[in-house]
N, C-alpha and C positions, 0 to 999 in steps of 0.2 A: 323851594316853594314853601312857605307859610298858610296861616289859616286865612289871612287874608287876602291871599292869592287866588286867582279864579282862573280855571283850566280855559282855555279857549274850546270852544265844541267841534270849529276846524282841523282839531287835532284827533278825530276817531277812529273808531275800528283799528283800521290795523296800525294803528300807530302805537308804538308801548312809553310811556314818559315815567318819570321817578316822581312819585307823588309823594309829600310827605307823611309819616306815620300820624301826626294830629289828623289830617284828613280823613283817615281812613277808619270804616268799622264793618261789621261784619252786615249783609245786608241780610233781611229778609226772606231773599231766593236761594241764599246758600242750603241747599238740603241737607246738610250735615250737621244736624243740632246737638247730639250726644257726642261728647270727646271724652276720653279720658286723661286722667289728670297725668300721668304716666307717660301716656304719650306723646301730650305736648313737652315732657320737660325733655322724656329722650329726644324730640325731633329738635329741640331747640341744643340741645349736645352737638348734634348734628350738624345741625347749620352753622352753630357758633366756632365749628371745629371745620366743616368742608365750604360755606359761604351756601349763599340760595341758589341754588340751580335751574327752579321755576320759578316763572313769572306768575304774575296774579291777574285774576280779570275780578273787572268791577262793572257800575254803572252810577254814574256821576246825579246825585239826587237836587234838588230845588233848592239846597244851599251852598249848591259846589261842593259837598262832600263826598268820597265816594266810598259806594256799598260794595265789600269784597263780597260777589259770588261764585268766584272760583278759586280755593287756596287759603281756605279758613283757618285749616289747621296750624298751615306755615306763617299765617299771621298773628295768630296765640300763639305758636311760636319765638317772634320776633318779639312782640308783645312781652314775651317773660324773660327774654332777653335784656330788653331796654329796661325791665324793672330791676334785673339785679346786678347790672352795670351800667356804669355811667360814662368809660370808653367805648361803648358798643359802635360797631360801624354804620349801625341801619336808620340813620338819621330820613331816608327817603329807599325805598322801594319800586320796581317797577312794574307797571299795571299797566294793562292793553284795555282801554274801553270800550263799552260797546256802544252802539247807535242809539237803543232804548232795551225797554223791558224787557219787550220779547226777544231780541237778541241777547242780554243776560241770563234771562231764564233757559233758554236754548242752549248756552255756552255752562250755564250751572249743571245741567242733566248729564250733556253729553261728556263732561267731566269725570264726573258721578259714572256715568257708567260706563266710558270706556276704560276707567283706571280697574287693577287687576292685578295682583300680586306677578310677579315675577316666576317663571315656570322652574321647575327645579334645577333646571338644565341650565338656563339661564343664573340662576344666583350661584350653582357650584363654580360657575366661569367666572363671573363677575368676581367672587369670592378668590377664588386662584390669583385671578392676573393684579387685584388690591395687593396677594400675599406676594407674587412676585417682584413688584414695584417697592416691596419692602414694608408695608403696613403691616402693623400686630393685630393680633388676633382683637386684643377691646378695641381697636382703631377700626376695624373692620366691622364688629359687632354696633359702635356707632356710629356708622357713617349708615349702616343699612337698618338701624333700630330693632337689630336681634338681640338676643341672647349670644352668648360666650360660648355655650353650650350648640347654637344651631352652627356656628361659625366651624366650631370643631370637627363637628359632622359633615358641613358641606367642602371645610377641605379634605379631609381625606377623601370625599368623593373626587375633587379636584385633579386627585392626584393618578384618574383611571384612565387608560390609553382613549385617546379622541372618540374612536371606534363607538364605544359603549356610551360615551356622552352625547355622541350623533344619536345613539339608536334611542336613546333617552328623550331626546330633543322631540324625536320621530315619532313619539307613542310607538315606538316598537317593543320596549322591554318596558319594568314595570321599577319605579323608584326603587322597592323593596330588592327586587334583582339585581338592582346597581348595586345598593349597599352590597349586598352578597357577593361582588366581585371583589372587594375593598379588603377581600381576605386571600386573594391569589397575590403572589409578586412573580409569579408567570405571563409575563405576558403575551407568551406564543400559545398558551394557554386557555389564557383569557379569552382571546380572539378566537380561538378556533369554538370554543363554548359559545359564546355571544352568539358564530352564525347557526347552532342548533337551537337554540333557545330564541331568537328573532321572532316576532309577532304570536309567538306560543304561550298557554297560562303555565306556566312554573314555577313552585314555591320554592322560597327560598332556601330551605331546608335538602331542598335537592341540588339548589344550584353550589351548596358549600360541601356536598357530599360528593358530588362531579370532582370541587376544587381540589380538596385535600379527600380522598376515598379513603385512603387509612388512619385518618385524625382520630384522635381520641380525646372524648371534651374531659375538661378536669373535674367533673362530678363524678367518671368512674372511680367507682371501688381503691381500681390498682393506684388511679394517678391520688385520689384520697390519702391511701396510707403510703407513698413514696412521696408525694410533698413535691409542690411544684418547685419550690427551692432547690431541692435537691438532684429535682431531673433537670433545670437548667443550669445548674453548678456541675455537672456532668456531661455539659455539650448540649440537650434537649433544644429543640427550639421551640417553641408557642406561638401561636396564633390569636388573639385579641380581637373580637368582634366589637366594633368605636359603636355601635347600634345594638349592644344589647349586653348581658354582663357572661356572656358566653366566653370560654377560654377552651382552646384545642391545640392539645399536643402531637406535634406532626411527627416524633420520632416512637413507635410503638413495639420496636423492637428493644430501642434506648429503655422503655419502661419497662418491656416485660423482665429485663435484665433487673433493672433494679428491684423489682418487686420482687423475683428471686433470692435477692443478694439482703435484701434486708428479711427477710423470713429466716433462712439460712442464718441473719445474724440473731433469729430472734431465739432461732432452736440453738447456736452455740449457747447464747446465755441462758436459755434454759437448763442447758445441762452441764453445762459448768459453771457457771454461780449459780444457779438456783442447786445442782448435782440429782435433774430426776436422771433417771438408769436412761431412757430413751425418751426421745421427740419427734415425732412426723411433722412437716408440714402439709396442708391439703390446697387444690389449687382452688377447689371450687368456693362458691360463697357462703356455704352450707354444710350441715354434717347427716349423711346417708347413714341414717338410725339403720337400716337393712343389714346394709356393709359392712357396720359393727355388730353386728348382732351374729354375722356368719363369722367374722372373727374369733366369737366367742372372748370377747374383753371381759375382765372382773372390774368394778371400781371399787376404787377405795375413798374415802371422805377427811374432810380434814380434823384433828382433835380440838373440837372445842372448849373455846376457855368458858368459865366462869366470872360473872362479876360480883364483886362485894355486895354488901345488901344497899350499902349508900351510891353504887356507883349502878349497882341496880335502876334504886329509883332516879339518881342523875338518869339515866338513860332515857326512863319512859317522861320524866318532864321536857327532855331534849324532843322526842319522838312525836309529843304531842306539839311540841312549836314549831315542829319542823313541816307536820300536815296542816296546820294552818296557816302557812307561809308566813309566818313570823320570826322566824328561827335567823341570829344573825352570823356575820362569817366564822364570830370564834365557836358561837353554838352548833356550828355545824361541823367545825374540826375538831373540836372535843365528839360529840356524835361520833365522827367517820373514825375515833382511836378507839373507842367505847364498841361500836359493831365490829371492827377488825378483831377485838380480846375475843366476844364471842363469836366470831367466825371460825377463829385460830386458826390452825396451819397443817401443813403435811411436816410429819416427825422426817429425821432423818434417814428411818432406818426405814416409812413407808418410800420416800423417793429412791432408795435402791434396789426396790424391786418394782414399782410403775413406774409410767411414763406419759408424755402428753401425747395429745391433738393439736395443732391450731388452725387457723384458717383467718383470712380475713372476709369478714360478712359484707353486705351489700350497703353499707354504708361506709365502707374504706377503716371498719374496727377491728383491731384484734381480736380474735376470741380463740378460749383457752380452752380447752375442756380437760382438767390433770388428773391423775389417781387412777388410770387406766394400767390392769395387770394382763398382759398377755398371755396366750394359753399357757407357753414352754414354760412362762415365770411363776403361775399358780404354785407350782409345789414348793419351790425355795420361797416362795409367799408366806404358804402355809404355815413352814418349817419356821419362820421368821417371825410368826404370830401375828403377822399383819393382815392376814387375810383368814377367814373360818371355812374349814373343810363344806365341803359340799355336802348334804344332807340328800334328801329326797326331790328334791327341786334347786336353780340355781339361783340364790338370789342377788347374787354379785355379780351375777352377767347383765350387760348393758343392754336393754331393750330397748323396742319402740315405747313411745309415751300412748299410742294408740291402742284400744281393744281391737279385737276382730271387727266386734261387733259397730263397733265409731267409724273404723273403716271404711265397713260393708254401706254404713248410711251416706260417709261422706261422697262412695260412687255413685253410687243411687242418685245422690245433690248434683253429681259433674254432671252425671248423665243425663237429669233433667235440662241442666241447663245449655249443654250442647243440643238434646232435643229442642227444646224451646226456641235459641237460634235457627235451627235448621229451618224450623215453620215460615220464616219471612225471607228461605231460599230456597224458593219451589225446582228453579233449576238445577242448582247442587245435589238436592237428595234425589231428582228426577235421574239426575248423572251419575247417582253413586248409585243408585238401582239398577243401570243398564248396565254398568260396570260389572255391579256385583252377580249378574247374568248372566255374562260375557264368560267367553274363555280367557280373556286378557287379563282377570282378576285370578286366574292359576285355581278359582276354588269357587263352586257358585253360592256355597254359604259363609264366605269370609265377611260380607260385610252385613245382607241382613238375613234374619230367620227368615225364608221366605213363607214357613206355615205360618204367621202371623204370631212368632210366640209374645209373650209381656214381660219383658226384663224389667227388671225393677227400679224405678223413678220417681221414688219418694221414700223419706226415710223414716225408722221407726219412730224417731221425737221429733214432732213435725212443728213444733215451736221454732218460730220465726223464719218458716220456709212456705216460701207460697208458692201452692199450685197453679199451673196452668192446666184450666181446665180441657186444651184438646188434646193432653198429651195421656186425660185418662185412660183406662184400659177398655172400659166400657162392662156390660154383662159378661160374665161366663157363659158357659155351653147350659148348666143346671135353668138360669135366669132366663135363657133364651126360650127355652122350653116354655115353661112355666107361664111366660108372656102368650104363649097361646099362637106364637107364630111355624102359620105349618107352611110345607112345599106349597099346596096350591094358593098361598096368599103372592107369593113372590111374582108371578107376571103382572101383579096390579101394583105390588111394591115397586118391582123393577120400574115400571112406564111412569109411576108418581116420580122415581128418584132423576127418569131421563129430562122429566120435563122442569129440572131445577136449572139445566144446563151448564153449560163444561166449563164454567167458573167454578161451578160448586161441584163439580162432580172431582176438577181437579183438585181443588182444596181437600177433598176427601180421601184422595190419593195420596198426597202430600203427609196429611195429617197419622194417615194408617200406616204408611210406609216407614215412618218418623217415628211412631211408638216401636218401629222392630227391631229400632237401633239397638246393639246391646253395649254395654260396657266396652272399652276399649276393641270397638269392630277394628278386625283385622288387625289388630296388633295395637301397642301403644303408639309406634311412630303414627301410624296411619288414621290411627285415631285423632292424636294431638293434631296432626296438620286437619284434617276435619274439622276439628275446634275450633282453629284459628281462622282456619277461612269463614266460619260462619258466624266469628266473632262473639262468640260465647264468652259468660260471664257469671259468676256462680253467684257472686254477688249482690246480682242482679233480684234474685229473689232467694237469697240466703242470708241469714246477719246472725255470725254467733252469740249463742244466749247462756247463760245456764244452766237451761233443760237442752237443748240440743247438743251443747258443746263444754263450757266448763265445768259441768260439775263434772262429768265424765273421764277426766284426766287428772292426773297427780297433784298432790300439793303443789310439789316438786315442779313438774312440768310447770305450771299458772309462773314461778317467779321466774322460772327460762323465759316464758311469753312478756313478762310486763318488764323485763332487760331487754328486751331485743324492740318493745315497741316504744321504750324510754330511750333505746339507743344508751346503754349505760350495765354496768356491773352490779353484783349484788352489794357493793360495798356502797354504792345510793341509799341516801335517807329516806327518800320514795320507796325504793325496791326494801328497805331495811325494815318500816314501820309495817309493807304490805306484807312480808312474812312471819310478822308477829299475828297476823288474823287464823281464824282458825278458817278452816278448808273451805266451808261455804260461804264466809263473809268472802276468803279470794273469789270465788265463783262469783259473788253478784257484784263484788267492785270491778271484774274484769267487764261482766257485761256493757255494766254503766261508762267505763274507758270506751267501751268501743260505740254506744250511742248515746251517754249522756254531753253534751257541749260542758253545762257547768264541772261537771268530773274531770273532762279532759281539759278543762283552762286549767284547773285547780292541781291540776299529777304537771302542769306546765309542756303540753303537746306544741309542739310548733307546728309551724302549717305543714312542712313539709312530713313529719311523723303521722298529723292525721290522713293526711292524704293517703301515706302507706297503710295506715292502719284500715281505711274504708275501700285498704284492694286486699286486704290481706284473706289468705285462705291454710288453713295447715297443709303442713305437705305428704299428705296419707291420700291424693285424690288420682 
């Protein structure tokens, strides 16, 4: 057909004919005015790769032209097709006309709204049986005008027993659930999960801890410092979540072994290449200042070097490029030779009589802790001249970094902020008071004072610790007096306080009950699970400062803190430049680390460092 050709009008409605593309434009009633450019060229990929599948509806206007009102897209399609080929097949088109207007406009709408993306259920299938038939992944991605990336994701869903695609199909389970199964290759498994979980809310998190109960993602610690390489060169298997960058090691026995066996290799080279006298390793992520301290450990430090007076000043111009993140790769390897002189080292003759620590910390790092002399070793220490007789006091035994006195403020902090939780769980502390009644609880003052005593919940430096006001204590006995309140006020007190009613009167219960919590009621286990249940947070109204918290502690301790929240050793140009400050400049740069942002882009915190650092709390609580 040509331009000069004239359709017959005997041929409508349901008739579909090949009308030529000169004829055709887009009409007026197509409701689809915005396209993107993107889209027509993918869909023209498409078509030019799979042919037109839909037809087009139009209505033939007063010069025999006709106006596509249904299929605009695929005709800018076609359209950018014929412009950049000139073997194109689409010399004519087929188009179903209509009677008139309102039959076009009728057939534009109902287009318009009954078209509808594909339900997920539907394109995982679709996607499958393309892959089956032998189509590639980009073949696939263009024939359906996705991403490579959505292609990815919908086969592996492809690839899940019928079952779970039915229950998909069904609104029974939830897309995110499906993904979640994508991590079982159980299928008797799978199935028996699916009919527990059917028309129930379940996150996915539970449905992958159902799948694999003993998995262990590869952010822990252990799988950290054993190396996923190494526990699958070992037999290890993994698990790969295609929906998110999660990785879980299904053999945790496989790991705990290795994680031994490399500790184990870390203390042989400790102590023979490096030759200290002894090495422990620890399991935990941390070192129990307590434990050592009942030890009664002496340490010893390393003999520092000296610099020249030119390698001096080399130093402090390295130290000053290196805080202003200018410092380039050799200036910083010169740097890390320049702090290792003055670090210096353990002599030979201190390694034959200490020994180490290690552990690996909560970020999967080694840490060392060396120069520890054990009690039996103190004398041949002495004798050795590496260690100074004990005088009147020990100052070679390895303490806590904490006072009494920081201590006694940091419970005071816990214990407000378990208090404070408790307040918006009327029925917990209502529970732990019947309890602590009860003969069930073995003791009826285990858990509260029931004379209403004031344990202490607030600490003596009360910089950057905010009160809640109903956990105050209220007047003493002296103040009550003094207020003028006698016996015979109290039946008019009492009848004002009934007519607040048992909202308020239980809020008041609640409130009194909660101030008589004391420090670790009933024990520490007993406590800690209290905590937990009422989701306490010290955090929450705690932020250490340098009146509350750094100045209070060692030089000492401040560069253990800004390694452990650098994730990094003292031999860091960071950690290197901060123990050149004197004691209180540490105190208020630490502050600033922990609430200024520009401080912390500048010390280079990654998200995941600050994150830790905005939970972090000492462990004296």
């Amino acid at each position: 057909m040509t331009i000069e050709q004239t359709i017959q009008t005997d041929t409508a409605s349901a008739v579909i004919l090949q009308i030529s593309l000169e004829m055709l434009y887009i009409s007026d009633l197509n409701p689809r005015k915005a396209v993107s450019e993107a889209h027509i060229e993918s869909l023209a990929d498409s078509i030019e790769r799979f042919g037109l599948i839909h037809n087009f509806a139009g209505l033939m206007d007063e010069d025999g032209r006709v106006g596509i009102v249904a299929g605009g897209c695929r005709f800018r399609a076609i359209q950018m097709i014929a412009e950049r080929s000139d073997a194109h097949p689409f010399t004519t088109v087929p188009v179903k006309l209509a009677t008139d207007a309102a039959e076009a406009e009728y057939w534009a709408s109902a287009e318009t709204a009954a078209r509808e993306d594909m339900t997920p259920a539907d394109e995982i299938r679709a996607f499958g049986r393309m892959k089956s038939r032998g189509a590639t992944v980009p073949e696939i991605a263009l024939a359906f005008a996705v991403t490579e990336a959505r292609v990815y994701q919908r086969l592996a869903l492809a690839g899940l027993p019928e079952p779970v695609l039915d229950a998909l199909a069904a609104g029974e389970i939830s897309l995110g659930t499906a993904k979640a199964f994508t991590l079982s290759d159980d299928e008797a498994l799978t199935l028996s999960l699916l009919e527990q979980v059917r028309g129930q809310a379940v996150s996915e998190s539970a449905i992958k801890n159902a799948l694999h109960p003993d998995a262990i993602k590869a952010t822990d610690r252990r799988a950290k410092f054993v190396g996923i390489e190494a526990y699958e060169s070992s037999g290890g298997t993994i698990t790969r979540d295609l929906f998110s960058d999660e990785v879980f090691l299904a053999s945790p026995a496989l790991l705990d072994r290795l994680f031994a066996e490399k500790l184990d290799a870390v203390c042989t080279e400790l102590s023979e290449a490096q030759a200290w006298a002894w090495v422990e390793a620890r399991s935990e992520a941390w070192l129990n200042y307590y434990e050592l301290d009942q030890m009664k450990l002496a340490r010893l430090y390393p003999i520092e070097g000296d610099l020249t007076e030119d390698e001096a000043e080399e130093y402090d111009e390295l130290a000053d490029l290196a805080n202003g993140g200018v410092l380039d790769e050799d200036g910083a390897a010169r740097l890390s030779e320049l702090q290792a002189v003055l670090d210096g080292n353990y002599s030979e003759n201190q390694k034959a009589h200490a020994g180490c620590i290690i552990f690996v910390n909560s970020s999967g790092a080694l840490e060392v802790t060396a120069g520890l002399v054990r009690s039996e070793d103190k004398k041949a220490a002495i004798e050795a001249g590496v260690l100074s007789a004990p005088q009147t006091s020990k100052p070679d035994t390895l303490k806590s970094p904490y006072s009494q006195k920081l201590v006694a403020d940091m419970q005071a902090i816990r214990l407000a902020s378990v208090q404070e939780a408790l307040l918006a769980k009327p029925e917990l502390v209502l529970g732990m008071l019947g309890f602590g009644l009860s003969e069930a609880s073995g003791s009826f003052e285990s858990v509260f004072g029931i004379r209403l005593d004031r344990p202490t919940n607030a600490p003596s430096a009360e910089d950057g610790f905010a009160r809640e006001p109903r956990l105050e204590h209220g007047i003493d006995a002296s103040e009550y007096w003094q207020k003028g309140t006698r016996v015979e006020d109290l039946p008019d007190a009492f009848a004002e306080f009934r007519e607040t009613g048992k909202k308020a009167r239980n809020a008041q219960i609640t409130e009194a009950i909660t101030r008589t919590l004391p420090y670790r009621a009933g024990g520490a286990e007993f406590f800690d699970l209290i905590a937990d249940e009422a989701g306490a947070d010290i955090r929450k109204h705690w932020t250490p400062t340098v009146e509350n918290f750094f100045s209070r502690v060692s030089a000492g301790h401040l560069v253990d803190l800004i390694c452990e929240f650098l994730d990094c050793d003292v031999r860091d140009e960071r950690v290197a430049a901060f123990a050149k400050l004197k004691k209180a400049e540490k105190a208020e740069k630490m502050e600033k680390l922990v609430s200024d942002p520009t401080t912390q882009k500048l010390m280079g915190l990654t998200p995941e460092q600050k994150a830790k650092l905005d939970k972090w709390v000492p462990d004296c609580t």
